[in-house]
C-alpha positions, 0 to 999 in steps of 0.5 A: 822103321825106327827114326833111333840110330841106336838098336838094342837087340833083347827078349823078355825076361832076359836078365842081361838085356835089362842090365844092358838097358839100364847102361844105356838110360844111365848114359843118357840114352834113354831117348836115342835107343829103340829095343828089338824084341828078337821073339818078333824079328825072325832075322834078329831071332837067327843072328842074336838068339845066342848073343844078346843082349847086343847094341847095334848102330848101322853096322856096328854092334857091341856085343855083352859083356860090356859096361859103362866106359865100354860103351862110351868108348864104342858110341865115341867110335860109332858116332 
């Protein structure tokens, strides 16, 4: 279990997770997020296969597309 409130749910070479990634290090969130590996997750593998990239906090998720004041806003409402 991860002590992160925030999941980023992704796989490898995805090229949207790592755009979504870089949203997140670039608000400062480097240190409060965890990535998910969907591949290795077979209920994250069956909910996001189609989705991701996706930010999950409890039961709120962001879903792509989003940018950087998209996410300030769903982080102020998740928070």
């Amino acid at each position: 279990m991860t002590s992160h409130s925030l999941v980023l749910y992704s796989t490898w070479g995805c090229h949207l997770c790592e755009q979504a990634e870089q949203l997140l290090v670039a608000a400062g969130l480097a240190q409060q997020f965890s990535v998910v590996d969907i591949v290795d997750d077979e209920h994250a593998f069956a909910r996001y296969r189609v989705m991701i990239p996706v930010l999950r906090n409890g039961d709120n998720e962001l879903c792509w597309p989003f940018d950087a004041a998209q996410l300030a806003t769903w982080l102020k409402d998740v928070r």
